[in-house]
C-alpha positions in Angstrom: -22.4 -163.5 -10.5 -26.0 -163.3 -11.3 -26.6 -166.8 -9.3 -24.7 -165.3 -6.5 -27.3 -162.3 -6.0 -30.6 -164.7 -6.6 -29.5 -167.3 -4.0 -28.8 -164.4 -1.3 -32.3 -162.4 -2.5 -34.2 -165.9 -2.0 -32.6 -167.0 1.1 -32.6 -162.9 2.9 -36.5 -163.5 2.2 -36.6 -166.9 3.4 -34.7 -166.1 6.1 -37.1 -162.9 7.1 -39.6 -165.1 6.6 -38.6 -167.6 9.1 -38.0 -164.6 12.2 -41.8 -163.5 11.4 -42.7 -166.8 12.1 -40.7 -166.9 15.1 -42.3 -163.6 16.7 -41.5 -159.8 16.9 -38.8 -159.9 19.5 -35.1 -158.2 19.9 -32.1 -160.0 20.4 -32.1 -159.2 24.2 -35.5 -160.3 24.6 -34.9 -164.3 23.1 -35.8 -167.1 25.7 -32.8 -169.5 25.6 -34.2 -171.4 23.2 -35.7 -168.5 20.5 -31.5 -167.5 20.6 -30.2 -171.1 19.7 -33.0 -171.0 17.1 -31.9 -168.1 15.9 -27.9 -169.0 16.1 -28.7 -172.1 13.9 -30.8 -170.8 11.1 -27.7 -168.2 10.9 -25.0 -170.6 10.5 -27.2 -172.6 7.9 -28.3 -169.8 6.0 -24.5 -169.2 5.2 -24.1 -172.5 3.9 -25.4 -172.1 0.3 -24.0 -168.2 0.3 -20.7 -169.0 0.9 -20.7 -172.9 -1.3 -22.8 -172.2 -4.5 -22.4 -176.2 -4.9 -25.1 -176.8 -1.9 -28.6 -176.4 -2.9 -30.5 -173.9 -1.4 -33.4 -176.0 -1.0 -31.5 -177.9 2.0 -30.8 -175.3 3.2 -34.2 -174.0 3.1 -35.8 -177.5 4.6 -33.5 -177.3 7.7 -34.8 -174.0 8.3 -37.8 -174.8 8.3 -37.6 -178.1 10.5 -36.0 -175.8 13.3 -39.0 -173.3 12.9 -41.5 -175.5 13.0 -39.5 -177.4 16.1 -39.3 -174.1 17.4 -43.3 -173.4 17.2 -43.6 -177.1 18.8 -41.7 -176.0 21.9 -43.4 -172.7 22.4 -47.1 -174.5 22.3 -45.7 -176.6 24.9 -44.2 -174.3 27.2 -47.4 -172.2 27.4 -49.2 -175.5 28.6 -46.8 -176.9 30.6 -44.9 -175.1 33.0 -42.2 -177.9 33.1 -41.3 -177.3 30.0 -41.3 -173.9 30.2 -38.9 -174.1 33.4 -36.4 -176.3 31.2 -36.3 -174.6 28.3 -36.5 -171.3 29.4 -35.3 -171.4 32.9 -37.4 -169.2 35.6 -37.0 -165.3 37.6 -34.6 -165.5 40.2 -35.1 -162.7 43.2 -31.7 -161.0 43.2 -32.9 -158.5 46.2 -35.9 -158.9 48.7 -37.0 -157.1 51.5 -34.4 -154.5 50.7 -31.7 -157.2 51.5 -29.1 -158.7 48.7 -29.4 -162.9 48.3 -26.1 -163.4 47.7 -26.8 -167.6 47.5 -29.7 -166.2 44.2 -26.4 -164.4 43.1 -24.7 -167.5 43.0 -26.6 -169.5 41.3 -27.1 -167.5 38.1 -23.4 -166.7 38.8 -23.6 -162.6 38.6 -21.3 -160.5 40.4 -21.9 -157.4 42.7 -20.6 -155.2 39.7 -23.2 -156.9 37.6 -26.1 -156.1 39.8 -24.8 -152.3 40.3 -24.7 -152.2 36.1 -28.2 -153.9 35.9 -29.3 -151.2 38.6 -28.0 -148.2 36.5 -29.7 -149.1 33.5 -33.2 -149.1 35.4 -31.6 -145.6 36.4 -31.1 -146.7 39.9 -28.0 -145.5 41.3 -28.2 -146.5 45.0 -28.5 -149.7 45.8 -29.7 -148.7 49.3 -33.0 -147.8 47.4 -34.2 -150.6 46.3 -36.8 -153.1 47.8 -37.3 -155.7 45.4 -34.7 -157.0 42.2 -35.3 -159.8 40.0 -33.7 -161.2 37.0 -35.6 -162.4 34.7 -34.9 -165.4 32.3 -34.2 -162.8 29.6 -31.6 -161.3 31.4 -33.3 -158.1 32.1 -33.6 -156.6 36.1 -36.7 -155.9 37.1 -36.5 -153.4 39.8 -39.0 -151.7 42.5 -37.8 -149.2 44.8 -38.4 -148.7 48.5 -42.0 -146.6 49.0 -39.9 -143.5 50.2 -37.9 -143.8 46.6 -40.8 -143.8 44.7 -41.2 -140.8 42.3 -44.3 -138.7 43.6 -47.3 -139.5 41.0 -50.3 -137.4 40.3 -52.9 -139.3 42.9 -49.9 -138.5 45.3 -50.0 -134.8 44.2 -54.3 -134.9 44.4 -54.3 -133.9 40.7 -56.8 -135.1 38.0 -55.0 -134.7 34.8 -57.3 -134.3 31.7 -58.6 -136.9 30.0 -55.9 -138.6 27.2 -55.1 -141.8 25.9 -52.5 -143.1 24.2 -51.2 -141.5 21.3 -50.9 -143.2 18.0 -49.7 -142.4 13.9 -52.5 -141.7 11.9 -51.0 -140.0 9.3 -46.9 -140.9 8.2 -45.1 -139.0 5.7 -48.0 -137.7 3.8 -50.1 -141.1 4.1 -53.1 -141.9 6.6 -52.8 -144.8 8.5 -55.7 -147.0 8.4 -55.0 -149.0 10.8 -54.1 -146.7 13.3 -57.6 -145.1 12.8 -59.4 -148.3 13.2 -57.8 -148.6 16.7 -58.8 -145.5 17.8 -62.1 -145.6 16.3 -61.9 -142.2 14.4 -62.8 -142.0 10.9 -61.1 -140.7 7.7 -63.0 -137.7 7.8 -62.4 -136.5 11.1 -58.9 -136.3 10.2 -59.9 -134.3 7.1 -62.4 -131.8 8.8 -58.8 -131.5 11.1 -56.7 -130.3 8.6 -58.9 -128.3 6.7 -59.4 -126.5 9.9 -55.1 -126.3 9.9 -55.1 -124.9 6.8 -53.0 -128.3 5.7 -53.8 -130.8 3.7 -52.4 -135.3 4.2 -49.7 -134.7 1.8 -48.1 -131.5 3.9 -48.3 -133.7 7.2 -45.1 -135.3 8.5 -46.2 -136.8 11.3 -49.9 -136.2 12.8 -51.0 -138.2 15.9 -54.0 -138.8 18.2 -55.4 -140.4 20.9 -58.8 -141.8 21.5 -60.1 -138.1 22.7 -59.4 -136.8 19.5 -56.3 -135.1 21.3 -53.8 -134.6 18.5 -50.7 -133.2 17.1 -49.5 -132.3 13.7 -46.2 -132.2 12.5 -45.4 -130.5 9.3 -43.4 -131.4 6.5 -40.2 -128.9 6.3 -41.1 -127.5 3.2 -44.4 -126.2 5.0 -43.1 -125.3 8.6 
């Protein structure tokens, strides 16, 4: 029993291990190759959970071949786009000019029902409205709309919003984010003159965060609301 749980601790942290390496992506975002990757090192990490008689170490060796083949590939994809084209494939215009390519629609073998579906989730409900469609090796849609579609933006509207940037965490459940201060350039006691001015101290802040102007928000724990 015991050997059971340390062989599934040290391969779940092996295994972690070996996605880190891989890159911070989701599922839906893998190239081709990053999914078969990740396929593989799946089916062999099962192989010493579910035979305690295989030694994790070959297990652990294979992995790591397939990562490092994996980092091999993605060096030479970025300098060659060959490779990049066979490994990965390449964007395929599903809609130009406003007009459907049904011969693109072939090829990657989608349907008109898949298009529509792809078009909903970029919350485009009328086909009619779009100027430009493309599929990208990642099997995403990315979608422009004709001019006249185009939600009116605040250069449209001759506005000058005020001056904000984006908004980070620089203080989580009590705890101030260092990091997230070093990005913004704001230091610790900034945040401190802040809160004292609140009334609040870090440990009675949920959630406080702030852009680059020093534009920020606080959000109290709900023992202190």
């Amino acid at each position: 029993m015991l050997s059971t749980v340390l062989r599934t601790v040290i391969v779940y942290f092996f295994i972690t291990l070996a996605i880190r390496l891989m890159g911070k992506r989701q599922i839906g975002d893998m190239q081709p190759n990053e999914l078969v990757i990740t396929l593989l090192i799946s089916e062999i990490a099962a192989i010493p959970l579910q035979d305690p008689a295989q030694p994790i170490l070959h297990g652990a060796l294979a992995i790591f071949i397939l990562i490092i083949l994996e980092i091999f590939i993605s060096v030479f994809a970025m300098k060659s786009l060959r490779v990049r084209k066979l490994m990965s494939g390449k964007s395929v215009v599903i809609i130009k000019n406003g007009l459907i390519d049904e011969d693109a629609m072939k090829q990657v073998r989608m349907t008109t029902l898949d298009l529509i579906e792809l078009l909903r989730q970029n919350n485009c409900f009328d086909i009619s409205e779009v100027y430009f469609a493309v599929l990208e090796v990642n099997g995403n849609l990315s979608v422009m709309l004709k001019p006249q579609h185009n939600p009116a933006t605040l250069k449209d509207l001759h506005i000058v919003p005020e001056k904000e940037g984006i908004f980070l965490p620089v203080i989580c459940d009590g705890k101030i984010l260092p990091e997230s201060l070093s990005a913004l350039s704001v230091e610790p006691k900034d945040i401190y003159n802040i809160l004292s001015g609140q009334g609040k101290n870090v440990r009675s802040v949920f959630l406080m965060t702030m852009d680059r102007f020093k534009n920020y928000k606080i959000i109290g724990r709900r023992n202190d609301i």
